[in-house]
Short mmCIF file of the C-alpha atoms (twelve columns), coordinates in Angstrom:
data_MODEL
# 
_entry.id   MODEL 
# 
loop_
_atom_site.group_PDB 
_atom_site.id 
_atom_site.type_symbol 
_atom_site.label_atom_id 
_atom_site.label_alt_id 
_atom_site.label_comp_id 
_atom_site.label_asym_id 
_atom_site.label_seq_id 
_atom_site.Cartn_x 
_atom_site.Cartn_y 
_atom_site.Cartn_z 
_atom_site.pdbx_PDB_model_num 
ATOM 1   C CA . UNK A 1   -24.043 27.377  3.430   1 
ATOM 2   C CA . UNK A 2   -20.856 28.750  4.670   1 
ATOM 3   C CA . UNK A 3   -20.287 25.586  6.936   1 
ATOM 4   C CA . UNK A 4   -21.008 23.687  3.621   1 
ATOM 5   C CA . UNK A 5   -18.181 24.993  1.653   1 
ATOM 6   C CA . UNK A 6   -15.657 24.949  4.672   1 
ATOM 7   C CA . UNK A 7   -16.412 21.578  4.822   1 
ATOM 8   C CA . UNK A 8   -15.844 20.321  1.571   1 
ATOM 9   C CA . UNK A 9   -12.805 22.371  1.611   1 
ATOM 10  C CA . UNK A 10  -11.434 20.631  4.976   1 
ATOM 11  C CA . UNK A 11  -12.182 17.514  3.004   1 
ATOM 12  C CA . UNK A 12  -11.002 18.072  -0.467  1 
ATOM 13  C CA . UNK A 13  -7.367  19.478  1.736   1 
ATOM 14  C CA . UNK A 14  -7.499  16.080  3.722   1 
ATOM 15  C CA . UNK A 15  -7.724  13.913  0.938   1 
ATOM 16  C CA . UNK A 16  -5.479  15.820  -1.236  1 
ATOM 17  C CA . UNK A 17  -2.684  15.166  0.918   1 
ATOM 18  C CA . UNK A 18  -1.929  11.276  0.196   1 
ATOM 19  C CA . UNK A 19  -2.313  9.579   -2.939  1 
ATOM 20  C CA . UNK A 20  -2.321  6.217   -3.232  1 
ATOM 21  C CA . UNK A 21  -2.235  4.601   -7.185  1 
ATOM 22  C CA . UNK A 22  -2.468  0.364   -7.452  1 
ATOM 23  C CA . UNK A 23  -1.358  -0.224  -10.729 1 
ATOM 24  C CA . UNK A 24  -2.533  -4.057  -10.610 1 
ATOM 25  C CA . UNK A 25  -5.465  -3.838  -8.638  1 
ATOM 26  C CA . UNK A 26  -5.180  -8.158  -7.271  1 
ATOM 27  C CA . UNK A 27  -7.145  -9.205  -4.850  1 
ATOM 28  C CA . UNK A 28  -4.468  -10.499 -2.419  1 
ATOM 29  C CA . UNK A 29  -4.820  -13.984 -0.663  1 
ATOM 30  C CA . UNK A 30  -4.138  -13.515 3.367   1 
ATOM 31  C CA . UNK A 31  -3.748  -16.919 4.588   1 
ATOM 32  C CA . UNK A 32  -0.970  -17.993 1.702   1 
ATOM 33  C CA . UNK A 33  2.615   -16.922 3.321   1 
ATOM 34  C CA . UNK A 34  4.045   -13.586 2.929   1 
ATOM 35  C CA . UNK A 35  7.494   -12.482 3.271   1 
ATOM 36  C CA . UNK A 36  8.796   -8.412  3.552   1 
ATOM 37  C CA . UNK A 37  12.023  -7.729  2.280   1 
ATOM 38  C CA . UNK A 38  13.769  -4.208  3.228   1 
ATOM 39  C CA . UNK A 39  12.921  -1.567  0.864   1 
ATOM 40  C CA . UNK A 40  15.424  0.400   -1.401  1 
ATOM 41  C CA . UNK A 41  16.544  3.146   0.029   1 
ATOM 42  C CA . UNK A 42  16.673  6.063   -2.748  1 
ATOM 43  C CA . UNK A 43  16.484  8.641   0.234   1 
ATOM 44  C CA . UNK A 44  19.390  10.619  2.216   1 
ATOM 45  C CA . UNK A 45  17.487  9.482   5.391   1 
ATOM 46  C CA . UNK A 46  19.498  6.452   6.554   1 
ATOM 47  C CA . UNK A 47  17.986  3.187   7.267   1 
ATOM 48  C CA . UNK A 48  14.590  4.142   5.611   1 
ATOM 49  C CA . UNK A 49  13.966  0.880   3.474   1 
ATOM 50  C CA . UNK A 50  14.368  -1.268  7.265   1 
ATOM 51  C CA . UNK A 51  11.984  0.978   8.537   1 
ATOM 52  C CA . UNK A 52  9.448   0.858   5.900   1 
ATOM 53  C CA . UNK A 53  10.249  -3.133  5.658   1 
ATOM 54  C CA . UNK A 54  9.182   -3.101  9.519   1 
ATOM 55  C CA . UNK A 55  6.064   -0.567  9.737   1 
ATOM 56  C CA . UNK A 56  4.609   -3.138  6.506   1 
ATOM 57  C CA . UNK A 57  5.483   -5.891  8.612   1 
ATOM 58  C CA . UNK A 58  3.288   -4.555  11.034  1 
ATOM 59  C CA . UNK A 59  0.386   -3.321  8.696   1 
ATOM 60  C CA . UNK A 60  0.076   -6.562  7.023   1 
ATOM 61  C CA . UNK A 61  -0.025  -9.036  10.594  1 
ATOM 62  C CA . UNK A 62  -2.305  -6.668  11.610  1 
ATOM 63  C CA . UNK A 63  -4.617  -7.075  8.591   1 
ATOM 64  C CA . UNK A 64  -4.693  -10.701 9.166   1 
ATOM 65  C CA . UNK A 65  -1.781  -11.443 6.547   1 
ATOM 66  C CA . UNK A 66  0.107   -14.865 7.025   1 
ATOM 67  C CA . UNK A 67  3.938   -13.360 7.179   1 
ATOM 68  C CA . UNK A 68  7.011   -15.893 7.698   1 
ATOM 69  C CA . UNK A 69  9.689   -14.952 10.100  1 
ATOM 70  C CA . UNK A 70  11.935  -12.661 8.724   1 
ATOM 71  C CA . UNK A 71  15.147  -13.877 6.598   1 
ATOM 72  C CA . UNK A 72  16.877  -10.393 6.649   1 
ATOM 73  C CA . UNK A 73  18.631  -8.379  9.622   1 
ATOM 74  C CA . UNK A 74  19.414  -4.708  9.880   1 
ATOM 75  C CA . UNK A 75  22.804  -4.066  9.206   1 
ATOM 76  C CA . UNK A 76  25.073  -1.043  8.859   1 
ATOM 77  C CA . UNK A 77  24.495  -0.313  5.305   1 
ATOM 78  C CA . UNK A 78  21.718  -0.506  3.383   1 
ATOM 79  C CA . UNK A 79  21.214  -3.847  1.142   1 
ATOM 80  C CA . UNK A 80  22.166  -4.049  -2.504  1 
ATOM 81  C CA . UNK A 81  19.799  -5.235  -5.114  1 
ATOM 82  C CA . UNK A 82  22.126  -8.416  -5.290  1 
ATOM 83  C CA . UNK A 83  21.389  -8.918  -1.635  1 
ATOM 84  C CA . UNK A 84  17.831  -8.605  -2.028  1 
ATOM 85  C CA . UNK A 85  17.553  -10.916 -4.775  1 
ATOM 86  C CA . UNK A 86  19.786  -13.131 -2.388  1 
ATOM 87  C CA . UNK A 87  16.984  -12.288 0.446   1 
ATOM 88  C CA . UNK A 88  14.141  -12.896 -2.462  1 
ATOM 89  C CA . UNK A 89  15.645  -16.639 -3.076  1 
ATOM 90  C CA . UNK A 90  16.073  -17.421 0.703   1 
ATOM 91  C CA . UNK A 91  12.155  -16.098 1.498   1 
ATOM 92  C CA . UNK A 92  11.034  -18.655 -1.293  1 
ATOM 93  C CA . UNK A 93  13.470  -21.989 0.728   1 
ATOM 94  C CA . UNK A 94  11.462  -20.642 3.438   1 
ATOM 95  C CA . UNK A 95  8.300   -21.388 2.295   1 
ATOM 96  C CA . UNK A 96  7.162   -17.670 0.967   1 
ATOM 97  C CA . UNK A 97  4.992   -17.630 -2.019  1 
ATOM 98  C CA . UNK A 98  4.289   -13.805 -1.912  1 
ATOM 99  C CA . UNK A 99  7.749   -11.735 -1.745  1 
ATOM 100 C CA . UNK A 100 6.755   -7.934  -0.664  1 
ATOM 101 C CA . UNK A 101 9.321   -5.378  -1.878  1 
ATOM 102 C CA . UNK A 102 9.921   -1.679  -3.251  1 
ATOM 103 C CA . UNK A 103 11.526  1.285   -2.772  1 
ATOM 104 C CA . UNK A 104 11.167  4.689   -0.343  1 
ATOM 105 C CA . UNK A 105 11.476  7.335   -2.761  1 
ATOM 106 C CA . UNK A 106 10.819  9.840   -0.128  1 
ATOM 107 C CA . UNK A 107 11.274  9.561   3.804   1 
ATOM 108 C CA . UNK A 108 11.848  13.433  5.077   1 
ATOM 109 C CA . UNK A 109 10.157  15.853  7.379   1 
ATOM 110 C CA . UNK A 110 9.997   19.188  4.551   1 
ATOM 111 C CA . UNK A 111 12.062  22.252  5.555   1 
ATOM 112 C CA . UNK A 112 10.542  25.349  6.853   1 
ATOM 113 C CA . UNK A 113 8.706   26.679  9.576   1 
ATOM 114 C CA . UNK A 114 6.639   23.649  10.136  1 
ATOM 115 C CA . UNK A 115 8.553   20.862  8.804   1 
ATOM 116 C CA . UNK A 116 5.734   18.003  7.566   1 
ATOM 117 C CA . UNK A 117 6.816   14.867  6.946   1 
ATOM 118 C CA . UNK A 118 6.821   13.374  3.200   1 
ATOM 119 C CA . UNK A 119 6.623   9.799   2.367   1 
ATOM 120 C CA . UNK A 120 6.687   8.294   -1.343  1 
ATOM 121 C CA . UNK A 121 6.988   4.537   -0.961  1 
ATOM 122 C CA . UNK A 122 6.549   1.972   -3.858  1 
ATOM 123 C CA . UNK A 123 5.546   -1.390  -3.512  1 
ATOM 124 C CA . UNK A 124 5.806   -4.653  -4.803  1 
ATOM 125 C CA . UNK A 125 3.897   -8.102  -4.114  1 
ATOM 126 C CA . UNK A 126 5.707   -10.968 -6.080  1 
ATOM 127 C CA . UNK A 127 3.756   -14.368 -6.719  1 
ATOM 128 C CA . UNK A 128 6.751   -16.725 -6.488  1 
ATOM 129 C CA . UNK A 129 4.651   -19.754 -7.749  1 
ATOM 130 C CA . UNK A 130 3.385   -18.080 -10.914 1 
ATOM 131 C CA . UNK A 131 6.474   -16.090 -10.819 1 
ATOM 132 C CA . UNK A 132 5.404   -12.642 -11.888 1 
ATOM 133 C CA . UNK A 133 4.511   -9.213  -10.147 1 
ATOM 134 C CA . UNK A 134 0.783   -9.246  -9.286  1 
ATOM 135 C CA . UNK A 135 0.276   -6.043  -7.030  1 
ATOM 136 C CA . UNK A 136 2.531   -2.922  -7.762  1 
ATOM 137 C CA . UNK A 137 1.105   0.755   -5.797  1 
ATOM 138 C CA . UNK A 138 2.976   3.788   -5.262  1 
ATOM 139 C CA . UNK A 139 2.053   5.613   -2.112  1 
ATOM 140 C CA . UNK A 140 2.762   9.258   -1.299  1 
ATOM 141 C CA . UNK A 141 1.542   11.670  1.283   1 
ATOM 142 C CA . UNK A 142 2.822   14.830  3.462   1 
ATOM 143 C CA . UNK A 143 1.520   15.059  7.085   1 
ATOM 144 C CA . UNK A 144 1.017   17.973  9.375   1 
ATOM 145 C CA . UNK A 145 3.417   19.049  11.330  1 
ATOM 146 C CA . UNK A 146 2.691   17.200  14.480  1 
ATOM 147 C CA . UNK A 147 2.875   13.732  12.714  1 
ATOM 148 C CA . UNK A 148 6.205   11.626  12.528  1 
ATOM 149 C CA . UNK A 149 7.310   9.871   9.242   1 
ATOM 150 C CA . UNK A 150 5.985   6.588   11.066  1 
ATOM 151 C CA . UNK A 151 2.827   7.585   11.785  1 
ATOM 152 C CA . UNK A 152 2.535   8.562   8.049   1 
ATOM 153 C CA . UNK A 153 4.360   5.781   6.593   1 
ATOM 154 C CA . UNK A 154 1.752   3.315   8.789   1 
ATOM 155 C CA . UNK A 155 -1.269  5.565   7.313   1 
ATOM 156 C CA . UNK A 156 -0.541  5.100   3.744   1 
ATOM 157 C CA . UNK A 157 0.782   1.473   4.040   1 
ATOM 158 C CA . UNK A 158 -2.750  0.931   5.396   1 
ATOM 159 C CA . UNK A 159 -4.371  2.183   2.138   1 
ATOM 160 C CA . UNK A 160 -2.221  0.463   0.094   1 
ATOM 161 C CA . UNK A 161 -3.106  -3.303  1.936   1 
# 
């Protein structure tokens, strides 16, 4: 009985550490083309929109998703909203009809002894031809200590797609 109860707590601790909430639960269509713009960065870790743009990248081609080749470049900065629209426009010219963007709202490893890493990420999937949001999810997770924000980032992107 006492295995029992350690093992629903193992699980109920597992689970309880990444949340994932789809506010427009769409059925996605793979084979129609995709395009990943880089995330907002509302974190103080630099670059962290690029690198959430790239580990979706990878997520989606690896679930069989139908990405074009990417219109944006890292650069020294992070982009503005004006040059994502900008990047939103020039994914559509290049034949995009879904436009996947968001914002990292978290991208840290937590201070302390053990120093997790934390991840809040929210997503958007725009439907250029009917011209409206159709998929919006918020993911957000903390790992154990011997996980990097990647590894985490990939884990909940996979839930999300």
């Amino acid at each position: 009985m006492k295995r029992v109860y350690f093992a629903v707590l193992v699980l109920f601790l597992i689970v309880g550490c990444a949340r994932v909430v789809d506010q427009t639960p769409t059925r996605l269509i793979k084979r129609e083309p995709y395009a990943v713009l880089p995330f907002e960065n509302y974190t103080e870790t630099p670059y962290a929109g690029y690198r959430v743009a790239s580990i979706l990248e990878g997520v989606l081609a690896s679930k069989g998703y139908n990405l074009i080749p990417r219109v944006w470049s890292i650069k020294e900065r992070e982009p503005s909203e004006e040059e994502i629209e900008k990047l939103k426009e020039s994914a559509v010219k290049n034949g995009a009809r879904y436009i996947v963007y968001g914002s990292v709202n978290e991208f840290r490893y937590k201070t302390g002894l053990d120093g997790e890493p934390a991840v809040s990420i929210t997503i958007f999937v725009y439907d250029a031809k009917e011209n409206k949001v159709v998929k919006n999810v918020t993911v957000s997770g903390s790992g154990w200590v011997h996980e990097s924000l990647g590894t985490l980032a990939q884990k909940l992107l996979n839930r999300a797609f």
